[in-house]
Biopython code that builds the backbone (N, CA, C, O; Angstrom):
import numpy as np
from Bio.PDB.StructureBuilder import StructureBuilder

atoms = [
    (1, "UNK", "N", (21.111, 13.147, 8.550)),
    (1, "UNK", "CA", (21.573, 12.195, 7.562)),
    (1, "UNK", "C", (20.978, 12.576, 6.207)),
    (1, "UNK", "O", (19.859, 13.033, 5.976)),
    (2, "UNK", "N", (21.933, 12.301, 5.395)),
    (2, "UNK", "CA", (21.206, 12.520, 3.814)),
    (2, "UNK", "C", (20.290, 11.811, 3.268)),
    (2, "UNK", "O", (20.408, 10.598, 3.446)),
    (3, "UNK", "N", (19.579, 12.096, 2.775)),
    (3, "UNK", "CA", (18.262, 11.380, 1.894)),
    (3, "UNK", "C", (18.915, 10.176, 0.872)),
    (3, "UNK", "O", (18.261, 9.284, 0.332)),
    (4, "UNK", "N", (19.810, 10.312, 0.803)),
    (4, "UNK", "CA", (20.421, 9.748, -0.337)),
    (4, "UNK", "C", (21.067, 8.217, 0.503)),
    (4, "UNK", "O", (20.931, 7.073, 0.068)),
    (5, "UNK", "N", (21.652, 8.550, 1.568)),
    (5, "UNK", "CA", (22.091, 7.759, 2.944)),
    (5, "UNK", "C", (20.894, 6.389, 3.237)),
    (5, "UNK", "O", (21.081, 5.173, 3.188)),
    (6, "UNK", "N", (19.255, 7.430, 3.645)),
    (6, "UNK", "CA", (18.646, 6.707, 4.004)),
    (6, "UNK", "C", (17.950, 5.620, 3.326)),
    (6, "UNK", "O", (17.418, 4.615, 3.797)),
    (7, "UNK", "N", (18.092, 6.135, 1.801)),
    (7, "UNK", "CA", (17.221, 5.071, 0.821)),
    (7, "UNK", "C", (18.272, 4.103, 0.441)),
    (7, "UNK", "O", (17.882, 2.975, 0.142)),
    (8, "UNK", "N", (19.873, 4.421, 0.392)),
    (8, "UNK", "CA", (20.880, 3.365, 0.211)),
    (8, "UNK", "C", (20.804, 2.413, 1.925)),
    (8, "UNK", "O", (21.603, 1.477, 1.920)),
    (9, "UNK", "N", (20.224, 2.508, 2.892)),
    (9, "UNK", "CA", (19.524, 1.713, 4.012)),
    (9, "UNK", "C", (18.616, 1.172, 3.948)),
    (9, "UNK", "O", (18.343, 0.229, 4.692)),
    (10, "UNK", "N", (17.808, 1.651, 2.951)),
    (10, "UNK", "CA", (16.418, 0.438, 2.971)),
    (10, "UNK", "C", (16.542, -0.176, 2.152)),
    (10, "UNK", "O", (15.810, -1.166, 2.150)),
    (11, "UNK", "N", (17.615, 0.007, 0.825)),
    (11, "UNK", "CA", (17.759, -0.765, 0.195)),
    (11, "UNK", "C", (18.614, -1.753, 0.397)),
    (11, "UNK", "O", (18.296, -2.853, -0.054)),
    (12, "UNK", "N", (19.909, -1.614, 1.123)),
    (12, "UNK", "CA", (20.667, -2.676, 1.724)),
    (12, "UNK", "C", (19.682, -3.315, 3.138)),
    (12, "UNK", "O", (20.191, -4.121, 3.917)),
    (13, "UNK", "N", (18.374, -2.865, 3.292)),
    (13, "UNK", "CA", (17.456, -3.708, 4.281)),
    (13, "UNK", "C", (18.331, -3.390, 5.546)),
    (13, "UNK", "O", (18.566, -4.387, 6.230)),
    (14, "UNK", "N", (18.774, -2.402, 5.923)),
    (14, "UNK", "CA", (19.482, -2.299, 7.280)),
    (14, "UNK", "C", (18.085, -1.566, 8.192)),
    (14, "UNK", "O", (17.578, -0.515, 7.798)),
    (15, "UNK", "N", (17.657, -2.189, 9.255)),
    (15, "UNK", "CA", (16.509, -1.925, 10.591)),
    (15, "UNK", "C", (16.448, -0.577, 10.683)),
    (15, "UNK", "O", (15.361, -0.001, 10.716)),
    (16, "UNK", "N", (17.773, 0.159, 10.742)),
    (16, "UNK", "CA", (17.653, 1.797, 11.675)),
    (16, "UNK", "C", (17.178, 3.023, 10.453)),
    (16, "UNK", "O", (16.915, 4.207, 10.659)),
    (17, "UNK", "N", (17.178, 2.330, 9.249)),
    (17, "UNK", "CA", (16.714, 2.869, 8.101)),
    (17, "UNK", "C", (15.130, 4.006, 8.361)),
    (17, "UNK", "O", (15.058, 5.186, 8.021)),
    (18, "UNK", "N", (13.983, 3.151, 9.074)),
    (18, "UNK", "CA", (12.894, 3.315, 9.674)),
    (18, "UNK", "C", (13.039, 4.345, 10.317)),
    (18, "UNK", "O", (12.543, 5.375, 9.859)),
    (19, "UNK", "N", (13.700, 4.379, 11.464)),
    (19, "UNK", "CA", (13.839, 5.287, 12.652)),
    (19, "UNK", "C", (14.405, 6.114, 12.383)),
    (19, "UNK", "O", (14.029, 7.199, 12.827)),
    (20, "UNK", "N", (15.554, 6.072, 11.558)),
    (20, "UNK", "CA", (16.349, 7.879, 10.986)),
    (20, "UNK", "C", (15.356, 8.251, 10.022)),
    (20, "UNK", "O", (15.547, 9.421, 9.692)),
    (21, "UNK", "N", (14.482, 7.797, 9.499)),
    (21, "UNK", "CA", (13.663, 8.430, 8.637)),
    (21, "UNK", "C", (12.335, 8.862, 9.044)),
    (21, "UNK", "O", (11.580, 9.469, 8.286)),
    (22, "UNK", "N", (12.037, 8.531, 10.310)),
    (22, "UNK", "CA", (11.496, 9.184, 11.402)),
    (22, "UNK", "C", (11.836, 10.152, 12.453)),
    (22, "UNK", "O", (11.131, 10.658, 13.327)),
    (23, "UNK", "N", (12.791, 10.261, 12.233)),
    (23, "UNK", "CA", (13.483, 11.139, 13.472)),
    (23, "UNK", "C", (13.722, 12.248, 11.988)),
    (23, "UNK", "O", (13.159, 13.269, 12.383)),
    (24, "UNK", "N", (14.062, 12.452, 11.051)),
    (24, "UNK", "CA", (13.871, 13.411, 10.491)),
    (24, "UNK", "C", (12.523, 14.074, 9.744)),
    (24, "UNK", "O", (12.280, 15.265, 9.548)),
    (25, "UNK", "N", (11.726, 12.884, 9.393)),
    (25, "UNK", "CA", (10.471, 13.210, 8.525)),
    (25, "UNK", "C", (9.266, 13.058, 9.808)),
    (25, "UNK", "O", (8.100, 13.239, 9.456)),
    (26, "UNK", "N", (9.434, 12.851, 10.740)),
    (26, "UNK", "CA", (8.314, 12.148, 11.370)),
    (26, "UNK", "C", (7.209, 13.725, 11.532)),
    (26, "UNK", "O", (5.991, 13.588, 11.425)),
    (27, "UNK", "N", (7.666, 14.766, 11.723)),
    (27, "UNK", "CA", (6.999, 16.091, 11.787)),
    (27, "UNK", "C", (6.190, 16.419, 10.276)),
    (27, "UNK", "O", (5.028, 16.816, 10.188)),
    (28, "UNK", "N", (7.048, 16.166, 9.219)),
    (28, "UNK", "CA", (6.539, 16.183, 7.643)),
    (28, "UNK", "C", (5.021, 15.506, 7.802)),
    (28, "UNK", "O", (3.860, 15.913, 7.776)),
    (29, "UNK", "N", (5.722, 14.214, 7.986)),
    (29, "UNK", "CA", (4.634, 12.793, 7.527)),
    (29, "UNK", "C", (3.418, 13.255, 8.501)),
    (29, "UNK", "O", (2.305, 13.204, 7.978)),
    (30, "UNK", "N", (3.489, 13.745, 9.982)),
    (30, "UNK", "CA", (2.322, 14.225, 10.988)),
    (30, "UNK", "C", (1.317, 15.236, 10.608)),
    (30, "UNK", "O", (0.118, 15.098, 10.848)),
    (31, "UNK", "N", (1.897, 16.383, 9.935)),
    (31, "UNK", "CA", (1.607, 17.186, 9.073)),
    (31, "UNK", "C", (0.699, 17.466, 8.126)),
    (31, "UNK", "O", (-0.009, 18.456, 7.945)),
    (32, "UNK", "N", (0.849, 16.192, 7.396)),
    (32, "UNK", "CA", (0.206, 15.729, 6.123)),
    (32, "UNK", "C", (-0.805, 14.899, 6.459)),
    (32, "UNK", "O", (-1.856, 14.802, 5.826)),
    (33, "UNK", "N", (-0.405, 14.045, 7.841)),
    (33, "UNK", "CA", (-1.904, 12.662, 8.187)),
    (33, "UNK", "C", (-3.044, 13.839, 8.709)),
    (33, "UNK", "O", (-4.245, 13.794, 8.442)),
    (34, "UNK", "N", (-2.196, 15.164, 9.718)),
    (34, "UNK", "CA", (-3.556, 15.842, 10.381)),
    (34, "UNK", "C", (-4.206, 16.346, 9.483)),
    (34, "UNK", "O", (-5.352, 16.525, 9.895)),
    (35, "UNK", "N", (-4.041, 16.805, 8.059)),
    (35, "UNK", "CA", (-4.575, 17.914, 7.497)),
    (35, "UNK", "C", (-5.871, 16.329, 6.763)),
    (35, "UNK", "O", (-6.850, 16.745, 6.143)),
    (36, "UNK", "N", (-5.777, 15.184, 6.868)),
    (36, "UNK", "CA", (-7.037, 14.173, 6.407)),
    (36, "UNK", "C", (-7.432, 14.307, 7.842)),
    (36, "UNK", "O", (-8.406, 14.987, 8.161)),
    (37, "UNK", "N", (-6.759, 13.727, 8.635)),
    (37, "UNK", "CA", (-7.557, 12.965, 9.999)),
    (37, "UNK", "C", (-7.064, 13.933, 11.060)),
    (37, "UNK", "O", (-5.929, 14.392, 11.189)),
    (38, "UNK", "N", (-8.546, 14.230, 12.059)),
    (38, "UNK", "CA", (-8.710, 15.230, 12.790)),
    (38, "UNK", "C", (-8.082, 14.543, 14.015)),
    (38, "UNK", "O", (-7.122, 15.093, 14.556)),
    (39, "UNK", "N", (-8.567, 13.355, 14.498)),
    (39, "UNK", "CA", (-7.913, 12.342, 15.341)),
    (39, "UNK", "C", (-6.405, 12.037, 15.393)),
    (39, "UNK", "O", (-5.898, 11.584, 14.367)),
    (40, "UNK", "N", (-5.373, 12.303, 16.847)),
    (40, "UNK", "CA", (-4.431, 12.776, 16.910)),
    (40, "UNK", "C", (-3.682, 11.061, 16.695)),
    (40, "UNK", "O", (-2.670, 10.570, 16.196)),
    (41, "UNK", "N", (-4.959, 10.594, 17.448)),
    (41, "UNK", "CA", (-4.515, 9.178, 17.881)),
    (41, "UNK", "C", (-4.419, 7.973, 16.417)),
    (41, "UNK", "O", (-3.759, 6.937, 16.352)),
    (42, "UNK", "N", (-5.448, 8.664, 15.243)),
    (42, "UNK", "CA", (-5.541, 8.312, 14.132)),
    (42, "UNK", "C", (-4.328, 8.536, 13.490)),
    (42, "UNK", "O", (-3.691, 7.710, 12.837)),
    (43, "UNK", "N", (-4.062, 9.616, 13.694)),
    (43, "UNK", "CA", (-2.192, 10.108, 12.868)),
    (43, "UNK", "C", (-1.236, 9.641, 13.412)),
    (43, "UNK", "O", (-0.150, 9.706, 12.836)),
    (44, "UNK", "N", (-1.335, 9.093, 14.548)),
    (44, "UNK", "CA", (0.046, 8.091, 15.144)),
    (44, "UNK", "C", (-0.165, 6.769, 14.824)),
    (44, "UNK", "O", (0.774, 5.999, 15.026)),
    (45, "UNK", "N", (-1.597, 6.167, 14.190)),
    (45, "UNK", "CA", (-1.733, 4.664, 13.721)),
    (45, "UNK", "C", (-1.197, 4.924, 12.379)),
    (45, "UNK", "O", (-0.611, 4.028, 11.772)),
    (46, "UNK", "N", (-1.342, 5.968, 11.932)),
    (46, "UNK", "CA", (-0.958, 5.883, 10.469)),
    (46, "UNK", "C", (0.372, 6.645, 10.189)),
    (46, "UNK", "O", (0.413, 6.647, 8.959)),
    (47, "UNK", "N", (1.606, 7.367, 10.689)),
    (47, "UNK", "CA", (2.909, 7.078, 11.322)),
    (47, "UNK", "C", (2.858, 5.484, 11.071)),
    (47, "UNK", "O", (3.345, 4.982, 10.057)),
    (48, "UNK", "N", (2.402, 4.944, 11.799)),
    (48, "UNK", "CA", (3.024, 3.490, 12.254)),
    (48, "UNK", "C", (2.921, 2.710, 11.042)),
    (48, "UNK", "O", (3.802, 1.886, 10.799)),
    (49, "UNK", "N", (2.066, 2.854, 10.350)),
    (49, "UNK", "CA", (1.756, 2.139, 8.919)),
    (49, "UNK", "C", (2.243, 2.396, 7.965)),
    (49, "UNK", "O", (2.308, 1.602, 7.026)),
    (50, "UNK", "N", (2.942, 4.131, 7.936)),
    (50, "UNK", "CA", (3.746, 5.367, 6.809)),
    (50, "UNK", "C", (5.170, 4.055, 6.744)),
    (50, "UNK", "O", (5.770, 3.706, 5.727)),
    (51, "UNK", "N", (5.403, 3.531, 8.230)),
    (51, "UNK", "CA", (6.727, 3.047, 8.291)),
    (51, "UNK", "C", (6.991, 1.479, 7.756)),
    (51, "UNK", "O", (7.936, 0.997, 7.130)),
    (52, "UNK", "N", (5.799, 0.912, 8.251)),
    (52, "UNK", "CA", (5.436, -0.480, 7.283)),
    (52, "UNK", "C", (5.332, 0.057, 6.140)),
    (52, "UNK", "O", (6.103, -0.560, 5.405)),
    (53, "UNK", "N", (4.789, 0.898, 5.545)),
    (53, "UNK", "CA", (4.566, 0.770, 3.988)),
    (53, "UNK", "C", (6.366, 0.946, 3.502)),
    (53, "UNK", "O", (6.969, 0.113, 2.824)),
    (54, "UNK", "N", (6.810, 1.912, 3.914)),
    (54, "UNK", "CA", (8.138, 1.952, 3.860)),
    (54, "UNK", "C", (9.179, 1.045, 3.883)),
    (54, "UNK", "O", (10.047, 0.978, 3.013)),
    (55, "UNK", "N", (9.098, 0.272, 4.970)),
    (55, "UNK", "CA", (10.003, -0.924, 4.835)),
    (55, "UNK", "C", (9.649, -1.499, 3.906)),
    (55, "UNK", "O", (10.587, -1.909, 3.223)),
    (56, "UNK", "N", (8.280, -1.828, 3.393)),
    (56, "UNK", "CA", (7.825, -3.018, 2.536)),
    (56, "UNK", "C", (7.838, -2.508, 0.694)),
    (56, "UNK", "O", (7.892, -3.152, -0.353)),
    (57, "UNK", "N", (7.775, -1.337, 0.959)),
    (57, "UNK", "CA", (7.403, -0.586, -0.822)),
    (57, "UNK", "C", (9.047, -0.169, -0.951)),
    (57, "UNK", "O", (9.424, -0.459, -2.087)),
    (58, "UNK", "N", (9.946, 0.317, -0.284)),
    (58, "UNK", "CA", (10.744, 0.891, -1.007)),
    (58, "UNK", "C", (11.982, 0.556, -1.326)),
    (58, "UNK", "O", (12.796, 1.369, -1.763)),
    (59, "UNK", "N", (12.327, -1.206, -1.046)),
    (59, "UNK", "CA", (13.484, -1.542, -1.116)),
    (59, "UNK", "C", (13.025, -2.053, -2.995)),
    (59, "UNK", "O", (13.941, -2.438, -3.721)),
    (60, "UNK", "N", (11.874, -1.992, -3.430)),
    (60, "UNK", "CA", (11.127, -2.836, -4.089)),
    (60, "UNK", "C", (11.072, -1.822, -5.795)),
    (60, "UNK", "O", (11.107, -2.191, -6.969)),
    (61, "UNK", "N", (10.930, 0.121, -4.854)),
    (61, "UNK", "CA", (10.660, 0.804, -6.078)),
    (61, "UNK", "C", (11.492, 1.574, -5.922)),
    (61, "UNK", "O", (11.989, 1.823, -7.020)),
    (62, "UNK", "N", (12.176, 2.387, -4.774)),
    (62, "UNK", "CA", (13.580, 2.769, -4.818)),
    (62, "UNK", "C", (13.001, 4.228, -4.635)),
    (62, "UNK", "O", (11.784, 4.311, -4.802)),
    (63, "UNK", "N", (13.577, 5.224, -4.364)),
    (63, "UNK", "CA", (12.822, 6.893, -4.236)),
    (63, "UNK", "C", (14.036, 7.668, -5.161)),
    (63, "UNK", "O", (15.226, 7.353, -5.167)),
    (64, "UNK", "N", (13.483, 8.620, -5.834)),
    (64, "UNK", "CA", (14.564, 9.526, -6.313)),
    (64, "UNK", "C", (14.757, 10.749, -5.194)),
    (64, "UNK", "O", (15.758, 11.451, -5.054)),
    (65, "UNK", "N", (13.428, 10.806, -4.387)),
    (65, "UNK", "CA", (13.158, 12.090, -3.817)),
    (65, "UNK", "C", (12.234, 11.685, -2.853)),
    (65, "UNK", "O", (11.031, 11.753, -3.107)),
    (66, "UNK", "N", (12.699, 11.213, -1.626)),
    (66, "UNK", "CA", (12.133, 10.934, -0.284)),
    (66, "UNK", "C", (11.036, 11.581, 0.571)),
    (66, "UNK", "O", (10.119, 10.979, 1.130)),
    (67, "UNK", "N", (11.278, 12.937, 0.585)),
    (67, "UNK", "CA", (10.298, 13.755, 0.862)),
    (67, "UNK", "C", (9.040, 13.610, -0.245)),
    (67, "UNK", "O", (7.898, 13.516, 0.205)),
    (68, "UNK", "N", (9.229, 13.595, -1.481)),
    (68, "UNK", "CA", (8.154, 13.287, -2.033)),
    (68, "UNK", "C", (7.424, 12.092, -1.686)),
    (68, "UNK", "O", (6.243, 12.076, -1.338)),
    (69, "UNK", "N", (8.309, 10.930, -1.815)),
    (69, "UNK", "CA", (7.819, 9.635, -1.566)),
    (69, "UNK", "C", (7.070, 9.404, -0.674)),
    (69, "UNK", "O", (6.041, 8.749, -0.840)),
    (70, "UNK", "N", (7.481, 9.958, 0.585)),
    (70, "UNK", "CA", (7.196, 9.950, 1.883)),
    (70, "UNK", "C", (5.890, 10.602, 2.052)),
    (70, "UNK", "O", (4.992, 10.139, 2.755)),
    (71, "UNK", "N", (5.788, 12.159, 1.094)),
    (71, "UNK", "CA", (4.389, 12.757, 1.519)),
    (71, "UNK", "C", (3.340, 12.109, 0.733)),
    (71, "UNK", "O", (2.171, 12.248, 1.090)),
    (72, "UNK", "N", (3.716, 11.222, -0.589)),
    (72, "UNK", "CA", (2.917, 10.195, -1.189)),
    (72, "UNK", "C", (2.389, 9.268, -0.684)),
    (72, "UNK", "O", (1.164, 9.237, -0.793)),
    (73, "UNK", "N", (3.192, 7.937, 0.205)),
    (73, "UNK", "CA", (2.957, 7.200, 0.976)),
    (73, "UNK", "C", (1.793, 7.495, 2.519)),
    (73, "UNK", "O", (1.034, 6.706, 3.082)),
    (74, "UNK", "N", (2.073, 8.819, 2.779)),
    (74, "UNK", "CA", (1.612, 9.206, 3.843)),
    (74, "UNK", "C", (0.319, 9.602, 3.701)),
    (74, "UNK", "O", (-0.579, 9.307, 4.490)),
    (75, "UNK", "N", (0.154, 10.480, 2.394)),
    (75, "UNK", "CA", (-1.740, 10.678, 1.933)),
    (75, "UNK", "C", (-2.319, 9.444, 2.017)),
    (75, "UNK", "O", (-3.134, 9.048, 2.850)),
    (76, "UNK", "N", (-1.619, 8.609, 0.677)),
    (76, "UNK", "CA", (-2.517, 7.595, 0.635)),
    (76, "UNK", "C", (-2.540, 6.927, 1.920)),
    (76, "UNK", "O", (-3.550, 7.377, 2.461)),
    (77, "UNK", "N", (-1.973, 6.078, 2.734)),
    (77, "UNK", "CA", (-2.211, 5.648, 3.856)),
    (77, "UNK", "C", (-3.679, 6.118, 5.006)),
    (77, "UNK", "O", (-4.603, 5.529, 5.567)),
    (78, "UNK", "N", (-3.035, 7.847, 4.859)),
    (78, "UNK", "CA", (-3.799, 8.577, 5.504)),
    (78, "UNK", "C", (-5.704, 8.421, 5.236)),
    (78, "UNK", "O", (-6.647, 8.354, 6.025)),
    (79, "UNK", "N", (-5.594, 8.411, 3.631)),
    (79, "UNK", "CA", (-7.146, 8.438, 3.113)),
    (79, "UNK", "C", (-7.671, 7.604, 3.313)),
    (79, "UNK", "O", (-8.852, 7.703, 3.646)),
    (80, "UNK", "N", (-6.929, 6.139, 3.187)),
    (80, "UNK", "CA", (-7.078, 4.665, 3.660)),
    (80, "UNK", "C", (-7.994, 4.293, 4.619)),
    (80, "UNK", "O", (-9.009, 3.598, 4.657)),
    (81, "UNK", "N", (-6.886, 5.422, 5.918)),
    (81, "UNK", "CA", (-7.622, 4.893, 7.201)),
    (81, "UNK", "C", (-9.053, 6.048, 7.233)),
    (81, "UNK", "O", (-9.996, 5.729, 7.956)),
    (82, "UNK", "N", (-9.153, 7.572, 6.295)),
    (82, "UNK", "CA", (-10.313, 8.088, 6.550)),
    (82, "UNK", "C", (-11.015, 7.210, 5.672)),
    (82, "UNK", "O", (-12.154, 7.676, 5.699)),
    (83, "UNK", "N", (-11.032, 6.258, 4.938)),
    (83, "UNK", "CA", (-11.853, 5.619, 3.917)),
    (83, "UNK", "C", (-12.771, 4.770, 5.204)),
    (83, "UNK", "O", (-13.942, 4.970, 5.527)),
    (84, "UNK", "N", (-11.921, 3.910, 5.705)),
    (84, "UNK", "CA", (-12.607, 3.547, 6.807)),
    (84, "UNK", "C", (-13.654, 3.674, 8.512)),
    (84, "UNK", "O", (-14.394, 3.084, 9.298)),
    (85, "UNK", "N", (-12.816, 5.157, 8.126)),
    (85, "UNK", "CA", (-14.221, 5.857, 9.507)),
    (85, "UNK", "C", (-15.625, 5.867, 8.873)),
    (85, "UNK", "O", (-16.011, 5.928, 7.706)),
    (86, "UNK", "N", (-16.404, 5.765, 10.360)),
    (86, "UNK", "CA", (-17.791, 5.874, 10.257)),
    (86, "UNK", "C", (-18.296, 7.227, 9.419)),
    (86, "UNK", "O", (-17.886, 8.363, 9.655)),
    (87, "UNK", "N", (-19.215, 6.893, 8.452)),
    (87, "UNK", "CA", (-19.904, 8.388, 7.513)),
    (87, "UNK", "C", (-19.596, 9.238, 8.098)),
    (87, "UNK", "O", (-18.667, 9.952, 7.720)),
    (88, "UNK", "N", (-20.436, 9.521, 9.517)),
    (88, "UNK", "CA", (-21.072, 10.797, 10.500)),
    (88, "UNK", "C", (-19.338, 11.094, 10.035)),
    (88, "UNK", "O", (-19.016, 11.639, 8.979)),
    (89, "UNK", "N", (-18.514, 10.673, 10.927)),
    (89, "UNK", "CA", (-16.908, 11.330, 11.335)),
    (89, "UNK", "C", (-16.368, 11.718, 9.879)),
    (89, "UNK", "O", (-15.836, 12.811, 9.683)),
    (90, "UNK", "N", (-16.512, 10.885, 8.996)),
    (90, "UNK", "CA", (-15.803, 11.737, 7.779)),
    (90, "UNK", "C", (-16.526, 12.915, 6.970)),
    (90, "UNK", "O", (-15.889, 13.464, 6.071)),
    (91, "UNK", "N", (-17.787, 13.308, 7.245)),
    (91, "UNK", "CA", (-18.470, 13.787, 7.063)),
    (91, "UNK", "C", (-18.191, 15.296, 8.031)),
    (91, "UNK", "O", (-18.643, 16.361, 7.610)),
    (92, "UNK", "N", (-17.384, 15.229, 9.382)),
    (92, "UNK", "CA", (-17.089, 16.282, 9.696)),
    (92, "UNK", "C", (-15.468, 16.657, 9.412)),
    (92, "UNK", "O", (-15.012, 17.797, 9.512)),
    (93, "UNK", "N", (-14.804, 15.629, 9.090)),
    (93, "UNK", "CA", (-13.646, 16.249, 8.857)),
    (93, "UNK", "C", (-13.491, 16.344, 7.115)),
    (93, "UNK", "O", (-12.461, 16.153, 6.469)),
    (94, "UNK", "N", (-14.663, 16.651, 6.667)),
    (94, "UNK", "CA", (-14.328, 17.206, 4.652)),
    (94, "UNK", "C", (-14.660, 18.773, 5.395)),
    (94, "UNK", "O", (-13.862, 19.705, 5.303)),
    (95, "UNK", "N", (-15.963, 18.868, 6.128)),
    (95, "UNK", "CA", (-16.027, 20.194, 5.710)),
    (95, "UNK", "C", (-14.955, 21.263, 6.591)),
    (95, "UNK", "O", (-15.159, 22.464, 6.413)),
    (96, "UNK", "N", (-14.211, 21.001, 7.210)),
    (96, "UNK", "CA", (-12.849, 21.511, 7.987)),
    (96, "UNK", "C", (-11.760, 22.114, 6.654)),
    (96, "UNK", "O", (-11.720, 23.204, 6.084)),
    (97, "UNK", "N", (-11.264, 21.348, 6.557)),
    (97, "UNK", "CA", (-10.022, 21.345, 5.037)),
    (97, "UNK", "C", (-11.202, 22.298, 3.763)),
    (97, "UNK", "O", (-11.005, 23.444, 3.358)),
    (98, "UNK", "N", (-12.246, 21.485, 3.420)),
    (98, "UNK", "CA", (-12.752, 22.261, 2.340)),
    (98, "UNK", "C", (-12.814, 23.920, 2.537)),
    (98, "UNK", "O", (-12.392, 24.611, 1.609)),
    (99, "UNK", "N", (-13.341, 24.569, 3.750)),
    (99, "UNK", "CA", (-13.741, 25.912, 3.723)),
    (99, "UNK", "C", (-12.455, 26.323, 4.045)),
    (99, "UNK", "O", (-12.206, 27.479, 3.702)),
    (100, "UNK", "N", (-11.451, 25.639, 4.675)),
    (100, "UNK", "CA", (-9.837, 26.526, 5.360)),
    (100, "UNK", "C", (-9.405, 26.676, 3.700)),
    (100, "UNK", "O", (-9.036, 27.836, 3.521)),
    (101, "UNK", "N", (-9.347, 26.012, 2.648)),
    (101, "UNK", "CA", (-8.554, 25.601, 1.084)),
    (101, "UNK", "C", (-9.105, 27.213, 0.405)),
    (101, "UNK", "O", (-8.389, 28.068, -0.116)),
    (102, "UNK", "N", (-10.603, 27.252, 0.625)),
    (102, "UNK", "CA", (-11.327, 28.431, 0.239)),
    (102, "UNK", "C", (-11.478, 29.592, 0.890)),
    (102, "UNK", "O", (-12.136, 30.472, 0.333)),
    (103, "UNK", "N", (-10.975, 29.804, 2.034)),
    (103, "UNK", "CA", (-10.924, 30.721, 3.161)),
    (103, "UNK", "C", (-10.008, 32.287, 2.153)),
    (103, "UNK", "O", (-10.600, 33.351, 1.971)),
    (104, "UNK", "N", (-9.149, 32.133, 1.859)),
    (104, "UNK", "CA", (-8.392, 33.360, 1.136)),
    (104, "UNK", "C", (-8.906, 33.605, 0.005)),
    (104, "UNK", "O", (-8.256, 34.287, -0.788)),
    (105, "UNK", "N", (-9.921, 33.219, -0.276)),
    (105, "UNK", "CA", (-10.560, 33.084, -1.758)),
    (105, "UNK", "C", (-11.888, 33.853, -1.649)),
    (105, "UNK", "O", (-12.420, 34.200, -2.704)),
    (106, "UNK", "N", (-12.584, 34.209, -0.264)),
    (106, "UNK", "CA", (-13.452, 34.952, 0.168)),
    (106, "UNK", "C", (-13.620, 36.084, 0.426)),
    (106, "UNK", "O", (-13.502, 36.512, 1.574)),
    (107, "UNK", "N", (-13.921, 36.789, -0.555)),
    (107, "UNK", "CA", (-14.089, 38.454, -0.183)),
    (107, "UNK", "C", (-14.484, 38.843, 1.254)),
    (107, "UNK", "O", (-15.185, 38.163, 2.004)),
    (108, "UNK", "N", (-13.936, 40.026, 1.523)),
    (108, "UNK", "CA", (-14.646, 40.609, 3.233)),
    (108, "UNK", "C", (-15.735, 41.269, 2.847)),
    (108, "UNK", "O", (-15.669, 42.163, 2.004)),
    (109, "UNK", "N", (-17.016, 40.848, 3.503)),
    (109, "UNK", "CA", (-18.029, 41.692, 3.349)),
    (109, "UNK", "C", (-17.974, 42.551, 3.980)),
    (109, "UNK", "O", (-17.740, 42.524, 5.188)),
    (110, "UNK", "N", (-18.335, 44.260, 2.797)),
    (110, "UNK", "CA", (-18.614, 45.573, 3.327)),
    (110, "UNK", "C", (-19.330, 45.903, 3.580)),
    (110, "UNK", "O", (-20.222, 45.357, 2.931)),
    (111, "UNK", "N", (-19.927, 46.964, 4.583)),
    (111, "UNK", "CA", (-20.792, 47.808, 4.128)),
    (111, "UNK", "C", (-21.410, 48.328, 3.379)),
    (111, "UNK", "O", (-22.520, 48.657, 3.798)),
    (112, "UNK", "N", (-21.163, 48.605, 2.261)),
    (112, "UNK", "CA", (-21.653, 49.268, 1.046)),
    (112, "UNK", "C", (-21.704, 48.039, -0.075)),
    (112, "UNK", "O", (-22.035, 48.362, -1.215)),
    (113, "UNK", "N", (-21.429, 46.812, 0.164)),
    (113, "UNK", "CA", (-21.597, 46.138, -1.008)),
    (113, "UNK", "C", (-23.133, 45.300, -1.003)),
    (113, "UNK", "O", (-23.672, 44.710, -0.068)),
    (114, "UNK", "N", (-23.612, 45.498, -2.448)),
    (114, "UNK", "CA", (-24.418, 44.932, -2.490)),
    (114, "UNK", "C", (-24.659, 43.144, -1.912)),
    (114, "UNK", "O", (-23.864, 42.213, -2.041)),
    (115, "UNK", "N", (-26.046, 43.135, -1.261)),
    (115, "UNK", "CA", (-26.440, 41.849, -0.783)),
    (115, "UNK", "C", (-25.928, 40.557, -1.726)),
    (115, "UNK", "O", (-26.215, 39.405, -1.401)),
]
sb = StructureBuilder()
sb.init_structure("model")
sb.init_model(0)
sb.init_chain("A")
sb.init_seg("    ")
for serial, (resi, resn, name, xyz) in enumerate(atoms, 1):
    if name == "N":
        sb.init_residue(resn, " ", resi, " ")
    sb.init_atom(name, np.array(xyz, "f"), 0.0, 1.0, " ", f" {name:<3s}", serial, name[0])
structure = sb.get_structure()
């Protein structure tokens, strides 16, 4: 279905609006929750909330560009729920993302290069 289809559905408030926009984005939006939250079970609570925020934000502000909207809605949500884990746990999932972001940015150490 077209993007264009699904936001003229949430704006006429029609139910299946949700679910076609899951059945096409739901891999996008998963995507984007794992790369905050390491917890698989954490990225399917927040799916579930990507879709409340959705019903509730977008009959209200309207999307030009769904995929954007969608990977917008889905960070913030996402940070939300890491805002709320215990220190220790968010404390292991920064340094995951931080060194993978910097990983191609790391020279190979040679042999011959100085210490």
């Amino acid at each position: 279905m077209e993007d264009q289809k699904i936001i003229e559905s949430f704006l006429a408030r029609d139910e299946s609006a949700v679910p076609r926009t899951m059945e096409k984005y739901a891999d996008f939006c998963r995507n984007i929750a794992s790369g905050i939250l390491l917890d698989p079970q954490a990225v399917e609570q927040c799916l579930q909330a990507v879709c409340e925020t959705l019903w509730a934000s977008l009959p209200e502000k309207g999307a030009k560009d769904l995929p954007v909207y969608l990977a917008r809605v889905t960070r913030t949500v996402s940070m939300n729920h890491w805002k709320q884990l215990p220190e220790d746990i968010r404390k292991e999932t920064q340094i995951y993302p931080a060194t993978e972001e910097l990983s191609h940015c790391i020279l190979p150490v040679r042999e011959d290069s100085p210490p």
